[in-house]
C-alpha positions as CSV (number, residue, x, y, z in Angstrom):
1,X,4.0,27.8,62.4
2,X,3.1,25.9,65.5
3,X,1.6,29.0,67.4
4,X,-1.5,29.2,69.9
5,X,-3.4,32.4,70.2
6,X,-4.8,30.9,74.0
7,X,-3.8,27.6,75.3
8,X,-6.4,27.4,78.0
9,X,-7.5,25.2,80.4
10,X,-10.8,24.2,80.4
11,X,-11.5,24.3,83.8
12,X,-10.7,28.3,83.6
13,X,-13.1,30.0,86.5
14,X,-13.5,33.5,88.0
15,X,-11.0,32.6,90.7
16,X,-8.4,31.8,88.1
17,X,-9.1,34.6,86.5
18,X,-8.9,36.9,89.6
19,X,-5.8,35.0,90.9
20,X,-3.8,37.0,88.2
21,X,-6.1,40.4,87.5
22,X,-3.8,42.8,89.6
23,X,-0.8,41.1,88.9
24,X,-1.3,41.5,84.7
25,X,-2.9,45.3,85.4
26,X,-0.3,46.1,87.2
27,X,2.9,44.7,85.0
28,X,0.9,46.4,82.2
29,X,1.3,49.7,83.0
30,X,4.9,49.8,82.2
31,X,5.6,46.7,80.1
32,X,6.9,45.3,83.6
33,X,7.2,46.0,87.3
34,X,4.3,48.6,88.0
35,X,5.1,52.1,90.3
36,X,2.7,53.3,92.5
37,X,2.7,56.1,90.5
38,X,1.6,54.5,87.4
39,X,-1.5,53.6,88.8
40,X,-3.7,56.5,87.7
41,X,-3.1,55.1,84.2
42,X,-5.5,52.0,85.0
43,X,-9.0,53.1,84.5
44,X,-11.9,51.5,87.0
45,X,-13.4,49.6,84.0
46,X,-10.5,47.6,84.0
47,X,-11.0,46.6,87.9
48,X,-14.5,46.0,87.8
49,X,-14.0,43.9,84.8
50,X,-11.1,41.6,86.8
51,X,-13.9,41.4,89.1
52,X,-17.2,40.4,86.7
53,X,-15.0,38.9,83.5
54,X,-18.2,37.0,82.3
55,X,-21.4,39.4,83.0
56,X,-19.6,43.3,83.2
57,X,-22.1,45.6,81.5
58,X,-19.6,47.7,79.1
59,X,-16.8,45.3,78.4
60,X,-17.3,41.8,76.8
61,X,-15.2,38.9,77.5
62,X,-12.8,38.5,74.4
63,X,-10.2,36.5,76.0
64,X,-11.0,33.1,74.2
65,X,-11.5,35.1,70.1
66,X,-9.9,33.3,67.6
67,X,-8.7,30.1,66.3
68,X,-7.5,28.2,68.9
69,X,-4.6,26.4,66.9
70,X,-2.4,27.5,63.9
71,X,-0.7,24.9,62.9
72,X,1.4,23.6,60.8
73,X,0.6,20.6,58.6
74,X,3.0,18.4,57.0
75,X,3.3,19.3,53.1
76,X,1.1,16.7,51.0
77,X,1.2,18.4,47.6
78,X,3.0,21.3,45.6
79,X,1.1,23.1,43.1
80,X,4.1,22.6,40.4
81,X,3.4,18.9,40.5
82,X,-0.6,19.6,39.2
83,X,0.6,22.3,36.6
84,X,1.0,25.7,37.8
85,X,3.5,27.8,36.4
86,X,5.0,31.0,37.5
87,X,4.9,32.7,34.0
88,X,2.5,35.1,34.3
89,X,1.2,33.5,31.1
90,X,-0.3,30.3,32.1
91,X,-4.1,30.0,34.0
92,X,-3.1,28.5,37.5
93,X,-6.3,28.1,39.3
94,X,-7.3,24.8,37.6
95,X,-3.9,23.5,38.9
96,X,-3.8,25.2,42.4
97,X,-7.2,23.7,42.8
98,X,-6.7,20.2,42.0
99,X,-3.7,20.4,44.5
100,X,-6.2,21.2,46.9
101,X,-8.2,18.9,45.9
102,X,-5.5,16.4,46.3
103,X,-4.7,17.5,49.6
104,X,-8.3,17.2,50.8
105,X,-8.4,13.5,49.4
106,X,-5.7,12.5,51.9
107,X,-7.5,13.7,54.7
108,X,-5.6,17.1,54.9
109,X,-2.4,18.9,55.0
110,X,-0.2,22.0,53.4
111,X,-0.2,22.4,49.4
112,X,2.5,24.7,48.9
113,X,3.2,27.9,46.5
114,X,7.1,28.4,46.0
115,X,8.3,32.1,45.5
116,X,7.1,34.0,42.0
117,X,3.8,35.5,40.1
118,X,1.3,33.0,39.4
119,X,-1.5,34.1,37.0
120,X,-5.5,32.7,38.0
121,X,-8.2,33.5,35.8
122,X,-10.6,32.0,38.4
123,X,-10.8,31.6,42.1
124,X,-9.2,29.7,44.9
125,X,-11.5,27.5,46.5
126,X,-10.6,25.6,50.1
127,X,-13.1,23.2,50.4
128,X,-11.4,20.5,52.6
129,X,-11.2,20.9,56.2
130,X,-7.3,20.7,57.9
131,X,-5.8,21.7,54.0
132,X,-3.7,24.9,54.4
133,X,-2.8,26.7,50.9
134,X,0.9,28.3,51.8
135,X,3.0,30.6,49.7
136,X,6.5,31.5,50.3
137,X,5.5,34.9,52.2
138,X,3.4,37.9,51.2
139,X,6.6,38.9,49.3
140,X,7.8,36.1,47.5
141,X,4.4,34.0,46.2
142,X,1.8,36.5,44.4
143,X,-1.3,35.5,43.1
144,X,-2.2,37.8,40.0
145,X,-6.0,37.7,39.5
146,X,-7.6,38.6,36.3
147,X,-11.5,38.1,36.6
148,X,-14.1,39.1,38.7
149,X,-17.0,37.0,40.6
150,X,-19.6,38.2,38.4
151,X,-18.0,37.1,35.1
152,X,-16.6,33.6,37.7
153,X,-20.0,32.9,38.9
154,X,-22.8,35.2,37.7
155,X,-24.3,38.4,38.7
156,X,-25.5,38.2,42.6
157,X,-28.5,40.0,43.8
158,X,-30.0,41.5,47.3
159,X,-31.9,39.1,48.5
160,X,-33.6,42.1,50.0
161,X,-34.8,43.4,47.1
162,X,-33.4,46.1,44.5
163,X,-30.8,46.6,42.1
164,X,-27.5,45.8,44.9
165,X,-25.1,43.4,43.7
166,X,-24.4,41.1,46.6
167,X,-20.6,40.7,45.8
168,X,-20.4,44.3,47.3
169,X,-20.9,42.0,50.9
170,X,-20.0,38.4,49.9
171,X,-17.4,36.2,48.3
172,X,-13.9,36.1,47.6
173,X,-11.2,34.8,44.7
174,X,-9.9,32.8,47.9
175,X,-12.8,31.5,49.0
176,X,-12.6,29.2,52.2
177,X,-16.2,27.3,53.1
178,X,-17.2,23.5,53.4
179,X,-17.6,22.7,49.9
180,X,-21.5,21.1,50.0
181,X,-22.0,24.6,51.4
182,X,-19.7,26.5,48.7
183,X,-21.5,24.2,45.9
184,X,-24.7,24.9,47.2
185,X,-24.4,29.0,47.3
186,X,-23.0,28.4,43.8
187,X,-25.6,27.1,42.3
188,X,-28.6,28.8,44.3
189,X,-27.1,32.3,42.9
190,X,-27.0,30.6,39.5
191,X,-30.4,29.9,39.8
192,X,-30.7,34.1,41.0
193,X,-32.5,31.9,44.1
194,X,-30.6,34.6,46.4
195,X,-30.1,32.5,49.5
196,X,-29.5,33.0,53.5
197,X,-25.7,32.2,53.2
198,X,-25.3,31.5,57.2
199,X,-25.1,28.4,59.2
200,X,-28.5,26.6,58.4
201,X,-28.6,26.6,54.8
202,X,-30.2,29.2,51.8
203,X,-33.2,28.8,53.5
204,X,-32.5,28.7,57.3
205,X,-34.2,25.6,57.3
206,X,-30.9,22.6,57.1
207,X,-30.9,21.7,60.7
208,X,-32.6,19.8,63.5
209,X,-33.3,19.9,67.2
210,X,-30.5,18.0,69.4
211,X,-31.7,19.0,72.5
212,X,-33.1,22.3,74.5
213,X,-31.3,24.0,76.8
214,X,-32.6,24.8,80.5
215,X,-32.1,28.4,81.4
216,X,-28.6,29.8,81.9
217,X,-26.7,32.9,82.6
218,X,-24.3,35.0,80.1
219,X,-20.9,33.8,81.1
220,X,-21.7,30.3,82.2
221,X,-19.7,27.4,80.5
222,X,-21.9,24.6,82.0
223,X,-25.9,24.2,81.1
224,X,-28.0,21.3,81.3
225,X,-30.0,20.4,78.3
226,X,-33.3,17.8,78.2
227,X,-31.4,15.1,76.5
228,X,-27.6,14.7,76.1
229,X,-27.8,11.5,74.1
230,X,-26.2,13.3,70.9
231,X,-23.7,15.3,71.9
232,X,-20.4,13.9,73.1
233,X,-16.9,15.9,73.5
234,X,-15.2,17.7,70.5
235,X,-18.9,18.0,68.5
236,X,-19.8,21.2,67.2
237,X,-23.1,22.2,68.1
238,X,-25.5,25.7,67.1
239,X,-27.2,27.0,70.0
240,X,-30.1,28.6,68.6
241,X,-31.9,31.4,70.3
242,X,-35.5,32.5,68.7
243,X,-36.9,36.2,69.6
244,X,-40.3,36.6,71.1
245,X,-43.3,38.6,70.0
246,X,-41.9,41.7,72.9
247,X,-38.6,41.2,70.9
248,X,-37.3,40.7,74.6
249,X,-34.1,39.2,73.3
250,X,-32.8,41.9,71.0
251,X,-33.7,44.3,74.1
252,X,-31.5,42.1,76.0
253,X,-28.7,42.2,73.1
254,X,-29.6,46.1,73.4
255,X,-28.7,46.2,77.0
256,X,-31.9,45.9,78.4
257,X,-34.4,48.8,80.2
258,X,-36.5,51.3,78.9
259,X,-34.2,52.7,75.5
260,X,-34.7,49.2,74.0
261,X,-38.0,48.5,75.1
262,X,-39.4,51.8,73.6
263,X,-37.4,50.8,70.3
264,X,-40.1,49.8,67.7
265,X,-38.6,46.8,66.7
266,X,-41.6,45.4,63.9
267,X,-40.3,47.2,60.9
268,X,-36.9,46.3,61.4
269,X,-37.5,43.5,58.8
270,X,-33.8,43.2,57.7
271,X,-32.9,42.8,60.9
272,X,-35.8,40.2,61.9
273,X,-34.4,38.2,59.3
274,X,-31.0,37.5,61.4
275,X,-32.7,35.7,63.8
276,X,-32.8,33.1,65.7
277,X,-29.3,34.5,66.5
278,X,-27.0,31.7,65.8
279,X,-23.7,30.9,67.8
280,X,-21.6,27.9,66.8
281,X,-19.3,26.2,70.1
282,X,-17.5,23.2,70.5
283,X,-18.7,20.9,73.1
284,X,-16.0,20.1,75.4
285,X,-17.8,17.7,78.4
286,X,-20.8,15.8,78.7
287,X,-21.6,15.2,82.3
288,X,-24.9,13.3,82.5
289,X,-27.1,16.2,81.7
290,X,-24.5,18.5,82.0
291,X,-22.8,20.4,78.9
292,X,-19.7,22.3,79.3
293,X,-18.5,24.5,76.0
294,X,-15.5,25.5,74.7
295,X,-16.4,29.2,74.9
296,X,-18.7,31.1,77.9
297,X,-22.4,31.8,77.1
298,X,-22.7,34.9,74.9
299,X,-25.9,35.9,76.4
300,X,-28.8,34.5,79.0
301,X,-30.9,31.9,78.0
302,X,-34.5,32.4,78.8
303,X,-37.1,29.8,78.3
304,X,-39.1,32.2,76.2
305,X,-36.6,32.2,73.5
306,X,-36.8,28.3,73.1
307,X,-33.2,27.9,73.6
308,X,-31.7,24.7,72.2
309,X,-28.6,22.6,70.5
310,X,-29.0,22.0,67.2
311,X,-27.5,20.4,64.0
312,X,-26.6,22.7,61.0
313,X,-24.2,22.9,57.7
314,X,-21.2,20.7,57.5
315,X,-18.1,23.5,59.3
316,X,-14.8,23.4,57.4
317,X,-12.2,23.5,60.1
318,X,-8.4,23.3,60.3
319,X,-7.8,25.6,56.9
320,X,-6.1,27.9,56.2
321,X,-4.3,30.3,54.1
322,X,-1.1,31.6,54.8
323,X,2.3,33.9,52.9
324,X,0.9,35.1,50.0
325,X,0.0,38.4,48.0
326,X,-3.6,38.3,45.9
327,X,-2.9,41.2,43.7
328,X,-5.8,41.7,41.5
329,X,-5.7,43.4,37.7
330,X,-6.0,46.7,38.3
331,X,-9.7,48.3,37.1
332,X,-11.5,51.7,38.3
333,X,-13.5,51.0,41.5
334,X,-17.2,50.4,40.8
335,X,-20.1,52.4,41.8
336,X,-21.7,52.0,45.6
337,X,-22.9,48.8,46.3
338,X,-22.7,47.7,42.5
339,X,-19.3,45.7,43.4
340,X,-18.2,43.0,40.1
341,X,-16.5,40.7,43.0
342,X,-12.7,41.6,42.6
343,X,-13.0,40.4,46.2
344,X,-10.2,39.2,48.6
345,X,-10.4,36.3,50.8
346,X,-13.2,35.0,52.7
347,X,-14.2,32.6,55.3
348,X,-18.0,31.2,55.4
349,X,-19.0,28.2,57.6
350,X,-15.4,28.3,58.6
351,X,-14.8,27.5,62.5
352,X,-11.3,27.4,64.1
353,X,-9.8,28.5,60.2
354,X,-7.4,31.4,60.3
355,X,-5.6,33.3,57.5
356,X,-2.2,35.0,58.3
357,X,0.5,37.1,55.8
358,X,-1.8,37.7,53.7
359,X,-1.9,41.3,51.7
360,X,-4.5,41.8,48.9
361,X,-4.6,44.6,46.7
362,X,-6.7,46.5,44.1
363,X,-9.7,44.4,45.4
364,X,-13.3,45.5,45.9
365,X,-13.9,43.8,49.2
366,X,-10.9,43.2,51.3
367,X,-11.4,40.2,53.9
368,X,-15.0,38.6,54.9
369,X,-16.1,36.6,57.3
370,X,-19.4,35.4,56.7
371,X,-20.8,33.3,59.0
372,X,-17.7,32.2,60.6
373,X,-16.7,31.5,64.0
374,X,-13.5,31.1,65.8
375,X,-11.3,32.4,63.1
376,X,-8.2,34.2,63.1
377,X,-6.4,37.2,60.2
378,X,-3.3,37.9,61.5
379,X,-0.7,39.9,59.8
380,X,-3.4,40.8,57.1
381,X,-3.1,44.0,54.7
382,X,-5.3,45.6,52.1
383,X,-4.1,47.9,49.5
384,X,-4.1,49.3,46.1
385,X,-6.5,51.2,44.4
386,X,-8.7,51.8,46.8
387,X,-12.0,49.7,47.7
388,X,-15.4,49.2,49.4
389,X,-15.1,46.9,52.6
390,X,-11.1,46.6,53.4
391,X,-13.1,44.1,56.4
392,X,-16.3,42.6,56.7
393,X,-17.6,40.9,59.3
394,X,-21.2,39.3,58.7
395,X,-24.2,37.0,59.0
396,X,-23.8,35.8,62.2
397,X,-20.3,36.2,63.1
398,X,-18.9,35.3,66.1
399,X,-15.6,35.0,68.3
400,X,-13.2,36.1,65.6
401,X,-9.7,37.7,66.1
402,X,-8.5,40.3,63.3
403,X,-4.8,41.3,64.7
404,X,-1.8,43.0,63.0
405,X,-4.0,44.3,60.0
406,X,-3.3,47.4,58.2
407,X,-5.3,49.0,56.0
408,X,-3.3,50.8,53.0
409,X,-4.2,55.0,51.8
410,X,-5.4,54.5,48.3
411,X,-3.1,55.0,45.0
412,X,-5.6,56.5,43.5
413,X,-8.2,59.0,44.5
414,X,-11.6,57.2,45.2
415,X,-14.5,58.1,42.2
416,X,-16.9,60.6,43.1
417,X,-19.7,57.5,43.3
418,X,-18.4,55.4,45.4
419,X,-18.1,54.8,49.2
420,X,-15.1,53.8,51.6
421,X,-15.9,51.7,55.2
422,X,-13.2,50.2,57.0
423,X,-14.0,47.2,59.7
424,X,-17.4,46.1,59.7
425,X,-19.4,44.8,61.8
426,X,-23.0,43.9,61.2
427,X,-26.2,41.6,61.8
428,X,-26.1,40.4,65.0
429,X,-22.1,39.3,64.8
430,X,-20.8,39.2,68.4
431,X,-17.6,38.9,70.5
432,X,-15.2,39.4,67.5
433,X,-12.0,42.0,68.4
434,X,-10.0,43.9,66.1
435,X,-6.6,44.3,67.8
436,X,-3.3,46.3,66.9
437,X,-4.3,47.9,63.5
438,X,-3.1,50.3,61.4
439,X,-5.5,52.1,59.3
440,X,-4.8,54.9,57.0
441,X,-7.9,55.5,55.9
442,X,-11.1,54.0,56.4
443,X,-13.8,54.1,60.1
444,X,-15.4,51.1,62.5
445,X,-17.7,50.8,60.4
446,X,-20.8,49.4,61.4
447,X,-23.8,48.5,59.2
448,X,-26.7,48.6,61.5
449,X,-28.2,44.8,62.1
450,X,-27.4,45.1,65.8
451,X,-23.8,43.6,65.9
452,X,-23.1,43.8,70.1
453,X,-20.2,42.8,72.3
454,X,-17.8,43.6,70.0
455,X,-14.3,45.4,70.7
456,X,-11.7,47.3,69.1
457,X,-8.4,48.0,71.2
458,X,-4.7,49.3,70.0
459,X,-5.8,50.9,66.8
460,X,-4.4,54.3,64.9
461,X,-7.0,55.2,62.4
462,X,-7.4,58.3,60.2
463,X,-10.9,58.2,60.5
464,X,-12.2,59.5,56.6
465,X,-14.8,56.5,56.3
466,X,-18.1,56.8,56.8
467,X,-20.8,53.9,57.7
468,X,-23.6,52.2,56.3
469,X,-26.7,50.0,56.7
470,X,-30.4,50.3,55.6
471,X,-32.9,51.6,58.1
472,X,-34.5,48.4,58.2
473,X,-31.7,46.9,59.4
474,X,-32.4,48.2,63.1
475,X,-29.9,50.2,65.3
476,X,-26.1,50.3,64.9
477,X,-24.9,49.0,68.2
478,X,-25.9,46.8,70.9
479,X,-25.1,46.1,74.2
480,X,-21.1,45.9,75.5
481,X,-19.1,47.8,72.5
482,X,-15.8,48.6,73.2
483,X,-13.1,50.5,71.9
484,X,-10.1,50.5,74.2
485,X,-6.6,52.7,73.6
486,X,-7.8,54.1,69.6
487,X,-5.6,56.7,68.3
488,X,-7.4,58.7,66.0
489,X,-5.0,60.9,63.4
490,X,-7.7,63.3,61.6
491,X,-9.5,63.8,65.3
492,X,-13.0,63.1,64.0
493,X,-15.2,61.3,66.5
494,X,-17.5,59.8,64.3
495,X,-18.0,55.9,65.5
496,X,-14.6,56.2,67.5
497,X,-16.4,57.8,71.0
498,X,-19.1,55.3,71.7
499,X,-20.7,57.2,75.0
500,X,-22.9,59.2,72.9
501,X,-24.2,56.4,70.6
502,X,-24.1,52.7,72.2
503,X,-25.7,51.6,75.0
504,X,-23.4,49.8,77.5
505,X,-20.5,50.6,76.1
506,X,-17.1,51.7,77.1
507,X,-15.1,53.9,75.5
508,X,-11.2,54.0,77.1
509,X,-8.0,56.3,75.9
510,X,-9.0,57.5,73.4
511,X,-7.5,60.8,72.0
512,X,-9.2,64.2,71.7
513,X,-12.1,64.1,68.6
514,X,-14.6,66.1,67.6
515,X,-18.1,65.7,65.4
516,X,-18.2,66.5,61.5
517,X,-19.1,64.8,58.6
518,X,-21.1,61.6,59.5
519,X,-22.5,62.6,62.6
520,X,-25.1,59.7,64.0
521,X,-27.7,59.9,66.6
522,X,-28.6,57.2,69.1
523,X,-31.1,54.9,67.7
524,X,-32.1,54.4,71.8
525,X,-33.6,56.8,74.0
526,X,-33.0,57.6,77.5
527,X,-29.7,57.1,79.7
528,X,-27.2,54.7,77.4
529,X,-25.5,53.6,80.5
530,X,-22.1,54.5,78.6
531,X,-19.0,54.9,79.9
532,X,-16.1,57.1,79.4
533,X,-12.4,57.1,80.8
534,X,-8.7,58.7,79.8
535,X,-10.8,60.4,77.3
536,X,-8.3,63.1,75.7
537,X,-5.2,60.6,76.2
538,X,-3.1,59.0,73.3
539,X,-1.9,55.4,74.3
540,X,-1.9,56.3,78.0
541,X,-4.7,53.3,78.8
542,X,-2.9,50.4,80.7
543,X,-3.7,47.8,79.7
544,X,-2.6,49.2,76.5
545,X,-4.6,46.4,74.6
546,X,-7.4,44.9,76.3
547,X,-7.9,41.3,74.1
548,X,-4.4,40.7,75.0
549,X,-4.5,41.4,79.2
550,X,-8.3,39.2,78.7
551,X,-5.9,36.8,77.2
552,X,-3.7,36.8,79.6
553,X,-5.7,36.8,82.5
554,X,-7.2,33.1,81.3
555,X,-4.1,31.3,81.4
């Protein structure tokens, strides 16, 4: 599977990106030649955006989410050869393990699962950067898990405090993260040391300075930095960004002006904890002083938020895990937040990773990423018996492509003390899109922690989920939400119509809805600077979905 989600060139600029705008809005509108008459169809976000890609107010720049390759890796190992055995009898784990294990010894490639039930009584770790684990299809190779995380592991707690069990959020029986970083999460929750579970370590402290960064514009792909002397094309770098005492920078991920700066921001201590916000980007030139990344700024640099390059964890990159069905033993669905860890697959520390036909079922938590970057699930599905998180999207997420994902109605009607999400996004994730999903039951979830610049376009949901998050985990949104061409079944408008609610955001085709149930206030005050157009149409938007006419525009 040799497919690119965006082959583009780096020297992509505004002009390139205008040289095509009104050619791609225009063939969009019908699939191919536009009619003059089609034209009402194409809603003025969508020019001003063609004119301000990098810096519009409402509408983030998406075009570059995801793993830039999926590829496909000569086969180095088959899990037959180490032991496994499709007879529902026999523990395969140990044996699909060592095969990875194999393949990561020979510096990478594609262990493979033929066609049939193989039983694991433990979980799947990919540890080894460029090993994919492949099955025959999500129809032919099934997984068939019998344990959860908590008996795997041990019991996982908040390190917030209180009686949560932090499988309800983290972890999966396919677990994909560098392993220093894997071994070192194991054994701190071992220890009940609850750590951080981001990009610098359990205790935010594993990295060091490479170099500050002079102040910059969101959108920019070049900034000069003080010393260049360690970065050199194809690194990975963090730019960190640290808050000030005004908490300037989370009004600035808020949007900016008066809402945010009235916010009282000091008891937000949950929320505190995220930063220095943390984005992970590929270096891609060095020109004396001169940096140019892979991926456009995500926000301004300011000098008061001591903006700078650093080292951090070990990534795994290149992995993946493709044509296969995780189909966990069947058990009742545990209490809120008191999750055992009959969890799906996640990627942590992952960058440029990606996960495609892959269906789980009966699982507590669905897909995660935690902490990763540049990732792509495509062709993803949760079902079964119903559970928590179908996606999570955490700790620092960033750039991240969820397409072709479907979200299954239960088999079983959900216990009275439980609670259902849907796609989450939370603490301080940015510029990740969720693009042509079905979802029959389940909301866009968000859990508070100041996720911004996030999108959602070509979606049908029957919107029955309701959202989370402590108080202390700050507002909901930030700045530049979108949801573009959402069809909504049950016509509730709870976190579907974003004018009301987020500030700077941009809410576009989206059918008819209405409040009940969860009904949220907006955590700013004051005009939200929201916009709304083709409100009361079903799939009428042209574009029809925006990641992909971003993507297209970039080429």
């Amino acid at each position: 599977m040799s497919t690119t989600h965006h082959d583009v060139t780096a020297g992509m600029t505004r002009r390139t990106l205008l040289a095509g705008a009104t050619a791609v809005a225009a063939t969009a509108v019908t699939g191919g030649t536009a009619h003059a008459s089609d034209d009402g169809q194409v809603p003025s976000l969508w020019r001003e955006f063609t004119r301000t890609p990098f810096t519009h107010p409402q509408i983030p720049y998406v075009g570059r989410a995801g793993a830039a390759r999926i590829r496909r890796l000569p086969v180095v190992a088959d899990v037959r050869a180490y032991g496994a055995v499709a007879d529902g009898v026999t523990d395969c784990a140990p044996a699909i393990n060592r095969a990875i294990a194999a393949a990561g010894r020979a510096g990478g490639g594609t262990v493979t699962i033929p066609p049939g039930t193989f039983r694991i009584d433990g979980l799947i770790h990919v540890g080894y950067d460029n090993v994919v684990l492949r099955g025959a299809g999500s129809g032919r190779t099934t997984l068939y898990a019998t344990k959860n995380l908590t008996e795997l592991i041990g019991p996982y707690g908040s390190r917030y405090g209180g009686t949560k069990s932090a499988w309800s959020w983290a972890g999966g029986l396919i677990w994909l993260a560098p392993k220093p970083r894997w071994d070192s999460l194991v054994a701190a929750i071992k220890a009940q040391a609850w750590p951080f579970e981001g990009w610098t370590g359990n205790k935010r402290d594993e990295w060091e300075q490479l170099t500050p960064v002079e102040p910059a514009r969101q959108g920019d792909r070049t900034v000069t930095v003080t010393d260049p002397s360690r970065l050199r094309p194809g690194r990975l770098v963090l730019l960190r960004v640290a808050d000030d005492t005004a908490h300037t920078l989370l009004q600035h991920m808020s949007g900016g002006g008066p809402g945010p700066a009235s916010y009282y921001w000091e008891d937000k201590t949950k929320l505190l904890s995220y930063v220095p916000y943390e984005w992970p980007v590929r270096v891609t030139a060095v020109r004396g002083r001169r940096v140019t990344l892979e991926r456009p700024l995500p926000l301004d640099l300011r000098p008061e938020w001591d903006p700078q390059f650093t080292t951090h964890v070990r990534e795994l990159t290149g992995s993946g895990v493709e044509g296969l069905t995780l189909d966990v033993m069947e058990t009742p669905q545990s209490p809120h937040l008191l999750d055992k860890g009959y969890n799906g697959v996640v990627l942590q520390c992952a960058y440029d990773c990606w996960v495609d036909d892959v269906t789980v079922r009966n699982v507590d938590n669905g897909f995660g990423l935690v902490a990763a970057s540049a990732c792509t699930l495509r062709r993803t599905r949760v079902g079964g018996r119903g559970e928590h998180h179908p996606y999570f999207c955490r700790e620092g997420s960033h750039d991240n492509l969820i397409e072709d994902f479907t979200v299954e109605q239960r088999t079983v009607p959900a216990p009275a003390d439980t609670q259902l999400h849907g796609i989450n996004v939370e603490g301080l994730s940015s510029y990740n899109v969720w693009s042509r999903g079905e979802m029959q039951m389940g909301t866009f979830d968000s859990h508070r922690g100041l996720p911004f610049a996030n999108v959602r376009t070509d979606i049908t949901v029957n919107n029955n989920g309701r959202h989370g998050g402590d108080a202390n985990a700050g507002p909901l949104f930030g700045a530049r939400f979108t949801h573009w061409n959402v069809r909504v079944t049950n016509g509730r408008a709870g976190l579907m119509r974003l004018d009301g609610l987020a500030p700077y955001s941009a809410t576009v085709g989206l059918n008819t809805v209405t409040d009940f149930d969860q009904i949220d206030v907006p955590d700013f005050t004051g005009d939200l600077h929201s916009r709304l157009e083709l409100y009361g149409t079903s799939d009428a938007v042209r574009p029809r979905n925006l990641y992909e006419a971003q993507r297209a525009l970039s080429r």
